[in-house]
BAROMI-960787 format. One record per residue (C-alpha): y, x, z; residue in one letter. Coordinates in steps of 0.02 Angstrom, whole numbers, plus 32768, in hexadecimal, padded with zeros to 4 digits. Each point is the difference from the previous one (the first is absolute). Layout:
residues N
YXZa/...
This chain:
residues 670
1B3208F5C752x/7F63804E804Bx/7FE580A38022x/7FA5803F7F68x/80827FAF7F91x/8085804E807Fx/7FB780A57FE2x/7FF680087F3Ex/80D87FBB7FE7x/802480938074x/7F9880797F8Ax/80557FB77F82x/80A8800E8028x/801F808B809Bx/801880BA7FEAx/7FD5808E807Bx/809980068065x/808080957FD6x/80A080348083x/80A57FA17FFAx/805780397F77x/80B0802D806Fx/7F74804B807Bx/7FC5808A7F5Bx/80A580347FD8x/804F802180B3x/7F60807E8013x/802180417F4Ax/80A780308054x/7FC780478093x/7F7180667FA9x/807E80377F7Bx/808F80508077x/7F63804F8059x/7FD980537F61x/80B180508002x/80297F8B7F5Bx/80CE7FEA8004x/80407F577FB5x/80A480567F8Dx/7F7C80937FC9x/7FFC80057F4Dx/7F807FE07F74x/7F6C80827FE1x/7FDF802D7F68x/7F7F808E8031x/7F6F7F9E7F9Ex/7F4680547FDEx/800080867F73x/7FA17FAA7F63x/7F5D8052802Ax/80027FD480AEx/80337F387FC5x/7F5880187F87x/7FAA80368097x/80207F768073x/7FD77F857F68x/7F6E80417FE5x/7FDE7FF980BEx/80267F278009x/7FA57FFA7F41x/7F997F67804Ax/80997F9C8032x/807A80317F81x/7F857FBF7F6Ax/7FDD7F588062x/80B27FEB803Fx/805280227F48x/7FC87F617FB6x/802B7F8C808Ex/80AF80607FF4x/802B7FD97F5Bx/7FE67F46802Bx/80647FF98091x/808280487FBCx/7FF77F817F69x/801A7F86807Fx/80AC80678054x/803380427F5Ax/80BC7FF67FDDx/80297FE280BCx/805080BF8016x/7F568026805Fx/7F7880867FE8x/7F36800A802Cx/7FCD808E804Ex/7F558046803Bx/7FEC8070808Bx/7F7680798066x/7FDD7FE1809Fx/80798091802Cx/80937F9D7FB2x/801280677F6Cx/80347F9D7F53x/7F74801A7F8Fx/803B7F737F7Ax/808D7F9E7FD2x/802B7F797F8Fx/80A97F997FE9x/80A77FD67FC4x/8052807E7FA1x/80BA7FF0804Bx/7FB57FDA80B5x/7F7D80A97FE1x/80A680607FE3x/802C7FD380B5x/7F5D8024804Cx/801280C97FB1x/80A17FF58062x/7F9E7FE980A8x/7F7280617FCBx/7F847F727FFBx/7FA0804C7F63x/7F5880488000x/7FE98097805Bx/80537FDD8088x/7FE17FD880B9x/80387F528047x/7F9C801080A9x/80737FE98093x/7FF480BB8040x/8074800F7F69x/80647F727FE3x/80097F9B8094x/7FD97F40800Cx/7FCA7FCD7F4Cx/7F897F827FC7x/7F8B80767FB4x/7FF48077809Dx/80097F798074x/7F837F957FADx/7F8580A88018x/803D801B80A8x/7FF07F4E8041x/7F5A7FE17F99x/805E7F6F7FC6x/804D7F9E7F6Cx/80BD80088019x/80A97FE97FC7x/807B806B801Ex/80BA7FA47FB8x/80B980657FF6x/8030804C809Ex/7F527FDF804Dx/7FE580C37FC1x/801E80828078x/805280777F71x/80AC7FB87FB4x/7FE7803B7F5Dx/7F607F777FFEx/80607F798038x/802F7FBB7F3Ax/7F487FF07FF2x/7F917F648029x/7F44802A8022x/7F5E7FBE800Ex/7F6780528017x/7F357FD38037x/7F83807F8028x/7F6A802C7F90x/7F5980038057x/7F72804C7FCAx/7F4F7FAB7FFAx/7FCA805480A0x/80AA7FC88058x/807180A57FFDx/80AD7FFE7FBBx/7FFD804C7F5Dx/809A7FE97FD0x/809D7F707FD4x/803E7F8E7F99x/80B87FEE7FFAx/809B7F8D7F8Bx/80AE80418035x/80A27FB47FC8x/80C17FE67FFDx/80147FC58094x/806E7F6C7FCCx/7F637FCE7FA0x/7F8E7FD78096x/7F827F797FECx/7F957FD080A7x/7F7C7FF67F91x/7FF080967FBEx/7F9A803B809Fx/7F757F807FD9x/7FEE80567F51x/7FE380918041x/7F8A7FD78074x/7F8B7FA27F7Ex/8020808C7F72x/7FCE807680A9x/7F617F9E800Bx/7FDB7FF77F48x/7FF680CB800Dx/7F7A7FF28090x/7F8D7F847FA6x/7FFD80787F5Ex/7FCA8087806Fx/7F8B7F978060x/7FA87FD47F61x/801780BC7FB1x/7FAF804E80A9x/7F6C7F8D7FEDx/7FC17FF17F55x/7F417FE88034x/801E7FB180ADx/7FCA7F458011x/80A97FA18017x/801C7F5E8062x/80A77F967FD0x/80287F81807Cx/80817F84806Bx/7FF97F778049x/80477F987F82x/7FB8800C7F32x/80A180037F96x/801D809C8054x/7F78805D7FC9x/803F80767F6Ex/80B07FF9804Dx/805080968061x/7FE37FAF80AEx/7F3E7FF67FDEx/7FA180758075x/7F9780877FB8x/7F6F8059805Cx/7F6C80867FA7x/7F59802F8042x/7F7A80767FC8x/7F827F8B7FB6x/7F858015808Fx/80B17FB28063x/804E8088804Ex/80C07FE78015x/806080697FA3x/80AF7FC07FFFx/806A7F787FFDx/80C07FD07FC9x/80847FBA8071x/7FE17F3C7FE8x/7F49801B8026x/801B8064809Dx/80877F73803Ex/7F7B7F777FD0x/7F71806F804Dx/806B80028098x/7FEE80BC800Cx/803D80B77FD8x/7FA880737F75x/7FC680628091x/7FB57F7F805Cx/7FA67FCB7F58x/7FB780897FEFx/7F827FD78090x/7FD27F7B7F9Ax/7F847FC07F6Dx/800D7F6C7F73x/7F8F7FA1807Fx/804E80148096x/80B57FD27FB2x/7FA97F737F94x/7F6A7FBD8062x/7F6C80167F73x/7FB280A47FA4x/805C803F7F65x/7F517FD67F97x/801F7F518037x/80BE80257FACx/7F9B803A7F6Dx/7F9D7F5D7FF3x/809A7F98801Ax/8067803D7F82x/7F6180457F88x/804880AB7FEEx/80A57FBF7FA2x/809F7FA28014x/7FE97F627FFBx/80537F6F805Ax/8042800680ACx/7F8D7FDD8089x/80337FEE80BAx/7FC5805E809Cx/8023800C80B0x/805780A18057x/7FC2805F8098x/80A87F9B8069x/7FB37F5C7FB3x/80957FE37F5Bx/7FBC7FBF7F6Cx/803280587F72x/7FDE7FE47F34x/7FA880A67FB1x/7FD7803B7F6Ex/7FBE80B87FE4x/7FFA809D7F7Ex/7F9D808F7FCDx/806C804E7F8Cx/80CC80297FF1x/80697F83800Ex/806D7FD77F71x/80C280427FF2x/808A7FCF8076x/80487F807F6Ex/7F807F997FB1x/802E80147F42x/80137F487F91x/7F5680447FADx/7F7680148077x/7F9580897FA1x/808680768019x/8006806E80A0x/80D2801A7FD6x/80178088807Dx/7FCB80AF7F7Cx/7F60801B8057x/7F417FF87F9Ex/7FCE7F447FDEx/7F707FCC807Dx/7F5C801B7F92x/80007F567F8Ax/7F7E7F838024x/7F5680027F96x/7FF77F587FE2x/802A7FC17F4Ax/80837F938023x/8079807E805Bx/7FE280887F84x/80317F8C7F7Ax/80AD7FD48043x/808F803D7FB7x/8099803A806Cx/80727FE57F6Dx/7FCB7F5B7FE8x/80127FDA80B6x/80B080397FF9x/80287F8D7F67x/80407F6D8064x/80597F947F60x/80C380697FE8x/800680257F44x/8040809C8026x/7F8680478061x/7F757FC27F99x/805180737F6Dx/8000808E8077x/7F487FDF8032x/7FC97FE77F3Dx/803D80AF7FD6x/7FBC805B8089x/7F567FBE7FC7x/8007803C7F4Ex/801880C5805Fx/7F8B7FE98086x/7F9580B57FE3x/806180387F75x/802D809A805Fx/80C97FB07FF4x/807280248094x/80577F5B8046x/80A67FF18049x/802E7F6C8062x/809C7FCC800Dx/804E7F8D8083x/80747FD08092x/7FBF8018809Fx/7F6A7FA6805Ax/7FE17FAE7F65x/7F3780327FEDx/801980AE7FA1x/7F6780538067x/7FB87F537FF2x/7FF980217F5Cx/7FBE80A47FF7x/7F727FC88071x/7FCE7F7B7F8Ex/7FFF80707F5Cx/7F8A80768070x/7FA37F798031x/7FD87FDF7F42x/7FE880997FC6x/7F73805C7FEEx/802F806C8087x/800B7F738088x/7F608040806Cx/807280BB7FF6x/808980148080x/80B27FAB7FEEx/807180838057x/80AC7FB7800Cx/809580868020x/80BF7FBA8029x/807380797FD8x/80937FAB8052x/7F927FFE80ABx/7FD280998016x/80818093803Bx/803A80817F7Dx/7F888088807Ax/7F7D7FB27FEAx/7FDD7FA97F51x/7FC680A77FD3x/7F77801A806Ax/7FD97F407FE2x/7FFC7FFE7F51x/7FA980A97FEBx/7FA5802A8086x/800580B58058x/7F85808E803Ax/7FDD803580B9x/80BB806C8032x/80617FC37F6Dx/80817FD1806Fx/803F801880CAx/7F8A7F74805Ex/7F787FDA7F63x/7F687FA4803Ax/7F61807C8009x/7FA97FF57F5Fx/80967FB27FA6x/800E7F5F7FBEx/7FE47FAD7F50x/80927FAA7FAEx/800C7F697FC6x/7FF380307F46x/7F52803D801Dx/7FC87F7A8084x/80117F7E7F6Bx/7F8F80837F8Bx/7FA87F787F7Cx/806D7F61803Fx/80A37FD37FFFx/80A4805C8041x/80A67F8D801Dx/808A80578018x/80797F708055x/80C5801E7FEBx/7FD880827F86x/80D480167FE3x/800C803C80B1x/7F9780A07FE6x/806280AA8025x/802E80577F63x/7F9F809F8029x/7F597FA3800Ax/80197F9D7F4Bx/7FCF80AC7F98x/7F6C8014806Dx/7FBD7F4F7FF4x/802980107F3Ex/7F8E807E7FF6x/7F737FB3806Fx/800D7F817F6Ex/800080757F6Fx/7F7D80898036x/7F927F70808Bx/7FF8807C8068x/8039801880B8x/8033809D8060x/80147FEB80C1x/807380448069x/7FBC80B68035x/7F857FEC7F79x/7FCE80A37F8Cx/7FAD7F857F88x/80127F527F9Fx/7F937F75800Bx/7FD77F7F7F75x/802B7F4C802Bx/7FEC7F5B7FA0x/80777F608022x/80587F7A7FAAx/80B28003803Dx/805D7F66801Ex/809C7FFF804Ax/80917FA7802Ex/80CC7FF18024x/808E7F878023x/8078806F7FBCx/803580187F55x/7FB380A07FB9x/8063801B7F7Fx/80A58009806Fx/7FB4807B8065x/7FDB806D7F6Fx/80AC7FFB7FAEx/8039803D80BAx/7F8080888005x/7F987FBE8080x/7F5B7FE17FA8x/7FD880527F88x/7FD87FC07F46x/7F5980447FDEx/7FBB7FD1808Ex/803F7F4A7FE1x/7F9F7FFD7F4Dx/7F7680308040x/7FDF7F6E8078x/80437F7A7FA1x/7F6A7FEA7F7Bx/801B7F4B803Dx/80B17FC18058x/7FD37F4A8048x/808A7F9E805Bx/7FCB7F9B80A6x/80717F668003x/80507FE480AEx/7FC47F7B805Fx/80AC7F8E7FDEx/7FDA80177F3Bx/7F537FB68007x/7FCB7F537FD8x/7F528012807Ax/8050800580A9x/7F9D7F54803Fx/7F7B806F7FD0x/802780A38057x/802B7FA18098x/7F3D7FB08003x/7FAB809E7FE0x/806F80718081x/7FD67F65807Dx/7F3E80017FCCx/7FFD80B58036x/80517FE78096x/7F867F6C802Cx/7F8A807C8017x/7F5C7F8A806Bx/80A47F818028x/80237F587FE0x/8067801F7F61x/80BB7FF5800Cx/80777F877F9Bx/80AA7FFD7FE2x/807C7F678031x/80447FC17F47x/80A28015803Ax/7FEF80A4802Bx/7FA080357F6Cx/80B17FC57F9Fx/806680858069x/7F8280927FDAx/80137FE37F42x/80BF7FF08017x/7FF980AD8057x/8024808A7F95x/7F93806D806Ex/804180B97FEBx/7F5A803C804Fx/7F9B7FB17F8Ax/7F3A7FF5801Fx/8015806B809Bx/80867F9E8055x/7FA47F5A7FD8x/7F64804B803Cx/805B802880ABx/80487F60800Bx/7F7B7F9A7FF0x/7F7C80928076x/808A7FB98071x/80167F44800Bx/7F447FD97FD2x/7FE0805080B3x/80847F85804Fx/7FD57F5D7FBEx/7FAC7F778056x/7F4A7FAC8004x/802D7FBD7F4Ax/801D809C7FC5x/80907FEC7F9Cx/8087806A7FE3x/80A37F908022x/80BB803F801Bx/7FF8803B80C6x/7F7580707FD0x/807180637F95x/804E80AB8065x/80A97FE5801Ax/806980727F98x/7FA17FC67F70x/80417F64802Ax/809B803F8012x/800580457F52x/7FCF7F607FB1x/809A7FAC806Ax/806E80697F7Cx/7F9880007F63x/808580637FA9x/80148079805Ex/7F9480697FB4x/800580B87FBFx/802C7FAA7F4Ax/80AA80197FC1x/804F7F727FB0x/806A7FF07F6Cx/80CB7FEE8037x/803F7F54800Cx/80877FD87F9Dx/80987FA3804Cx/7FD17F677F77x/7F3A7FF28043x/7FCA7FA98084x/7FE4808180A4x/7F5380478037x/7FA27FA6808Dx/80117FBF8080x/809D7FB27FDCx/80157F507FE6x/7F777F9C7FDDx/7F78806C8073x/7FE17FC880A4x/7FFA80688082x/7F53803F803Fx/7FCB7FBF809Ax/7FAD80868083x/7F5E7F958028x/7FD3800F7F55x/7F537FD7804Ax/805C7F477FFDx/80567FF57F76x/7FAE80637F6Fx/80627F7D7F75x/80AB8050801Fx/7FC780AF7FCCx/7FC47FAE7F6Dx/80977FAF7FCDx/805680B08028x/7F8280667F86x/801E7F6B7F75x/80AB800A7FFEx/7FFF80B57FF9x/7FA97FF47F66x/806A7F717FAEx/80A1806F8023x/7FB380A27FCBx/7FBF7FA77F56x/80B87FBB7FE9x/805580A08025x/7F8380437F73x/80167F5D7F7Fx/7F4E7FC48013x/7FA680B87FDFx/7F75800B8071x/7FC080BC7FEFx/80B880108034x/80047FA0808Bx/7F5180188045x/803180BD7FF2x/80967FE8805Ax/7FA47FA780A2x/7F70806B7FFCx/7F877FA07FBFx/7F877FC77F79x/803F7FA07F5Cx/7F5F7F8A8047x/80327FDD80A0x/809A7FAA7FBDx/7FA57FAA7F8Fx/7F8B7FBE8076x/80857FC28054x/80587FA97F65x/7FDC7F53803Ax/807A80288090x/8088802E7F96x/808F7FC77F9Bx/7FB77FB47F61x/809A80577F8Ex/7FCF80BA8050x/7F3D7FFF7FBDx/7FE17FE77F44x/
């Protein structure tokens, strides 16, 4: 290997170095007895009054509406594990959490809610504190905390840096600790990462930004180094990957210019790439490493690309749409119609009230599309060059939602920006407002969004006046309505008003298009990159999955092994993370509840007659097979032949046993 080519694998697969991980937590020890912390004190519960909590959110605004997003998907990856997300300032005080309702219940018992201050000074050796102390991602397992009362928990937590390189706060997933996985730490650290590149792009809307590495497929990926300049060249910033492949510190960077770090003028940039993004092109660093570029004038798109490529998925304004005919002509509806039946019923009566002035309710499990969805009926609307303001109700913390939705005046509240700030309601004034997880509004806010709807007008927090405001309301929920109103959680009249039209998204197992999805979430990943395939083999165990993330999981999956496969770039088994792998090793054990077995019936899987599945799957790919198809042969005997039945039963669609009929019994298949 020569030294060039030695240079670009160690951009490619080294890290800056960190401290020994025994190394962190014997000075977390030391640094929390100096701090007078004892290990049998008890739990404080002495969290921030309400006011003070809005204060401090209001303070890490930036990060909490770029880490909230990346949140929810990480902890759709960790969901059901007894774990928790939480978000952090660069204090160590909880601004957000998300999790598992019986393990949350353990975290109040702790005091690891929002409001209250994990740094070390207060609880001792902790991964959130020590990860801010040590500048470090760590993990901080059982009786690895200083406190005892800690020591059931499991913890892992990465720093969030700012674009100018200051902690601004953490990203943290705590645990039972029986539940510890040694990878939950690298989860964290990418989800960590995912946080910085949103704010990268959000600090520099109008900065000219250069993507690059040494190697192509991982431009558009999370290891990709990012650096913006004035457009006369001036260095403004750069993320973490770019400083390691630049070989130096923001600081140091700073002394720098587009032409010293890249050897040629930005305008010759300009000419290269003709002012747009087009297909990589290579150049030569300042320390002599070739890397592949490509370059952008304008925001980047969301953290996760959506299956439909006009959409920007992530509730802020669509970029301005192009002039030319062609793009104005497309329709985002049509570009979601990918062949299921169902959904192309769902997509033919959302045309027919496109502009009628009729509310929309989406209804679906999920990460199955919803806000998809509602982009896509924005799109082709008459509204579409208006904002699309996207609000989740189940996202943002009961404090807040009211100053989010609508808006407040300068001193409406303790710690109120100067000037106020305009809620979301009025922010989407002649477009589109989608309220996401509309069943997990509080109850005191219904009656005043019912009236926003009945009167269209808005009065801010503080405000002496109302203001007039026009939008098309979409919104969305996984949970049944009607349930919550017969409990007296939501209430009726707010319910008829939004459902002018209910629509039902199919989940990703019930749809007969998944060859489809798969090609289109893979085209948008491809990005200027050899596109990816998929191995047939494994392209069988994906439509055997019964995928309880839906779009979203499959999306992750897939953002995941198309980085790790090979020159041929196709996806094959070893590219697949491991505990999805694991999952599909017991294909019934899934959150599906089966019907009992009777003594007379023959037993569940995988009793005789399912061979055991090997662990180098990579290998042997046939034997899962056999184990899926005789899962479905005893599951359509236990339920005499009836397929919605069965396919119910496994967690899958009635088509993916019938693709599979060749492979069966002849007497279980009409």
């Amino acid at each position: 290997m020569d030294a060039q080519s030695g240079r670009a694998a160690a951009i490619a697969v080294q890290a800056p170095p960190e401290q020994d991980a025994h190394l962190v937590i014997d000075e977390a020890h030391q640094r929390s007895k100096a701090f007078g912390v004892c290990s049998d004190d008890a739990p404080d519960f002495s969290s921030l009054a309400i006011s003070q909590l809005k204060a401090v959110l209001e303070e890490n605004r930036f990060l909490f509406q770029h880490a909230v997003p990346v949140m929810e998907t990480l902890y759709g990856q960790i969901a059901n594990t007894h774990s928790m997300v939480l978000l952090t300032s660069a204090q160590g005080m909880v601004l957000h959490s998300m999790g598992d309702n019986d393990f949350l219940e353990k975290a109040n018992r702790v005091a690891l809610v929002p409001g209250m201050d994990w740094s070390e000074k207060t609880k001792g050796t902790n991964a959130i504190g020590t990860a801010l102390s040590a500048q470090q991602a760590v993990t901080v397992h059982g009786d690895q905390h200083f406190m005892s009362a800690n020591q059931a928990l499991t913890c892992s937590c990465a720093p969030i840096l700012d674009p100018y390189g200051q902690i601004v706060g953490a990203l943290d997933v705590t645990g039972d600790h029986r539940s510890y996985h040694q990878h939950t730490i690298a989860l964290v650290r990418m989800s960590a990462q995912m946080i910085e590149n949103h704010m990268f792009a959000g600090s520099f809307p109008k900065a000219v930004r250069v993507h690059f590495h040494s190697r192509p497929e991982f431009l558009g990926t999370l290891v990709e180094g990012i650096a913006a300049f004035t457009p006369e060249g001036r260095f403004l910033s750069a993320n973490r990957s770019a400083q390691f492949q630049l070989g130096m510190s923001y600081g140091a960077l700073q002394a720098h210019t587009f032409s010293s770090l890249f050897g040629l003028p930005i305008s010759a940039l300009f000419e290269l790439f003709g002012g747009a993004s087009l297909a990589p092109r290579q150049l030569c660093l300042h320390n002599g490493v070739s890397v592949w570029c490509r370059t952008e004038t304008k925001p980047v798109g969301p953290w996760a690309t959506p299956i439909v490529s006009p959409l920007s998925g992530d509730g802020a304004a669509p970029p301005a749409r192009s002039s030319a005919p062609q793009k104005a002509q497309l329709s985002s509806l049509q570009y979601l119609d990918t062949g299921d039946a169902q959904l192309s019923a769902v997509i033919a009566k959302l045309r027919k009230v496109v502009d009628r002035d009729i509310p929309v309710m989406i209804l679906g499990e999920t990460g199955s599309g919803k806000d998809l969805l509602a982009q896509a009926i924005h799109n082709d609307s008459a509204r579409a060059r208006q904002p699309f303001v996207a609000v989740n109700c189940a996202s943002i913390p009961d404090t807040l939602i009211e100053a989010e939705l609508f808006g407040y005046e300068e001193g409406a509240f303790t710690g109120a920006r100067k000037k106020g700030a305009t809620g979301k309601i009025l922010q989407a004034h002649g477009g589109t407002l989608f309220l996401d997880e509309i069943g997990d509004m509080p109850k005191h806010l219904q009656a005043r969004l019912l009236r926003v709807l009945q009167e269209r007008k808005v009065s801010p927090l503080g405000a002496a006046k109302e203001v007039e405001v026009d939008v098309t309301i979409i919104s969305a929920t996984h949970k049944n309505l009607k349930e919550l109103i017969a409990r007296g959680d939501f209430r009726d009249d707010l319910y008829y008003r939004l459902n002018g039209l209910v629509v039902r998204l199919p989940a990703l197992r019930e749809r007969s298009d998944f060859q489809a999805v798969v090609k289109k979430v893979l085209h948008c990943m491809r990005e200027n990159c050899p596109e990816v395939t998929i191995a047939p083999q494994v392209m069988e165990l994906l439509q055997a999955y019964h995928w309880p993330g839906n779009v979203r999981q499959l999306h992750n999956l897939l953002r995941t092994a198309a980085v790790m496969v090979e020159d041929d770039c196709v996806i094959r088994l070893e590219h697949l993370p491991d505990d999805f792998l694991d999952e599909l090793r017991t294909p019934l054990r899934s959150p599906m509840v089966a019907p009992p077995v009777h003594a007379a019936e023959p037993p569940l899987m995988p009793s005789v007659g399912a061979p055991p599945v090997p662990d180098d799957m990579a290998d042997d790919s046939q034997s899962l097979q056999d184990v899926t198809i005789n899962a479905m042969a005893q599951m359509l005997r236990l339920h005499k032949g009836n397929v919605s039945a069965a396919a119910k039963a496994l967690g899958v669609s009635r088509n993916t046993i019938y693709r599979k009929k060749n492979l069966l019994p002849p007497d279980l298949l009409d």
